[in-house]
N, C-alpha and C positions, 0 to 999 in steps of 0.2 A: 203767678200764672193763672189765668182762667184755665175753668174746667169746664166739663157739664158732664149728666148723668140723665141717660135716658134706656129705662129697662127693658121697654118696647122693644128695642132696634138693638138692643145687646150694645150700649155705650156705656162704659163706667168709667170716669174720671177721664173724658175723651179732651183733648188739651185746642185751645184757640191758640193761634199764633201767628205770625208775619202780619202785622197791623191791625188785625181784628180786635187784641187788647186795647188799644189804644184806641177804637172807633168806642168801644162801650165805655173808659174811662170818660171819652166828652161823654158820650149820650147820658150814663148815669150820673155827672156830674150835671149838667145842665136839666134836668129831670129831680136832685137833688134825692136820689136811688141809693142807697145802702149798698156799697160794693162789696160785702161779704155771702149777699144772696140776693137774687132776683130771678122773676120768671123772665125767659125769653119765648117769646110767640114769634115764627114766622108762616109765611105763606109764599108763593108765586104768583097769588091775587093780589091784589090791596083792598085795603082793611081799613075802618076808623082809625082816624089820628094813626098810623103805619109811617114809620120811615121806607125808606126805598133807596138801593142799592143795582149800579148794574153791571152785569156780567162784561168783563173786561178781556180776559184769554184766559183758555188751559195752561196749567205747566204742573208739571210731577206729579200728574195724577189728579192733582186737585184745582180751585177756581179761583181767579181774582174776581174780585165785586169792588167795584169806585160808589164812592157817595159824598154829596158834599152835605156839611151842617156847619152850621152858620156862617157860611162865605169861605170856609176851609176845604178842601179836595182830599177823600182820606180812601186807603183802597188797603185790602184787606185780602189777603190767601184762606178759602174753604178748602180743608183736607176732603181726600176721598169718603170720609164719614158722610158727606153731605150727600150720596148716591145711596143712602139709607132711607134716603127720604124723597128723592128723586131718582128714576132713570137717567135722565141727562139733566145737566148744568143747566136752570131757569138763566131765561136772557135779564129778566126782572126778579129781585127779590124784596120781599116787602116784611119788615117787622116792629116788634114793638117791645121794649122791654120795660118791665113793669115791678114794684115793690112785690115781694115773693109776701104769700099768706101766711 
């Protein structure tokens, strides 16, 4: 199960789930990423080299985001954690993930 941990926003071991695993297993598979740690950077801008993600509907609280990488359609459930960082659901979201330091 992915996790993540951000002390800022009061997250600790906050869990990724309904497709969102599976969008990072390609991304850091095709990036050739260390799947036991990496940073993830996102934004509602875009960004150098940024993948991009868009906002699909609400449901229980939390967001679907669709994206395609490399000719594949993959879409993914943000829990309500994601209002940690937003007031409302970005109609775009833009990120990157990168080998952790």
């Amino acid at each position: 199960m992915w996790v993540f941990d951000d002390e800022e926003v009061g997250l600790s071991r906050e869990p990724f789930v309904c497709g969102v695993p599976e969008i990072f297993d390609k991304l850091l598979l095709g990036k050739r990423i260390s799947a036991h740690s990496f940073n993830l950077i996102f934004s509602g801008q875009p960004f150098p080299n940024s993948e991009h993600a868009s906002w699909s509907k609400g449901e229980d609280g939390g967001n679907w985001y669709s994206m395609d990488i490399e000719g594949t359609q993959f879409t993914g459930w943000l829990c309500p954690a994601l209002f940690r960082y937003y007031e409302q659901a970005p109609s775009d979201l833009y990120f990157s993930v990168q080998k952790a330091a």
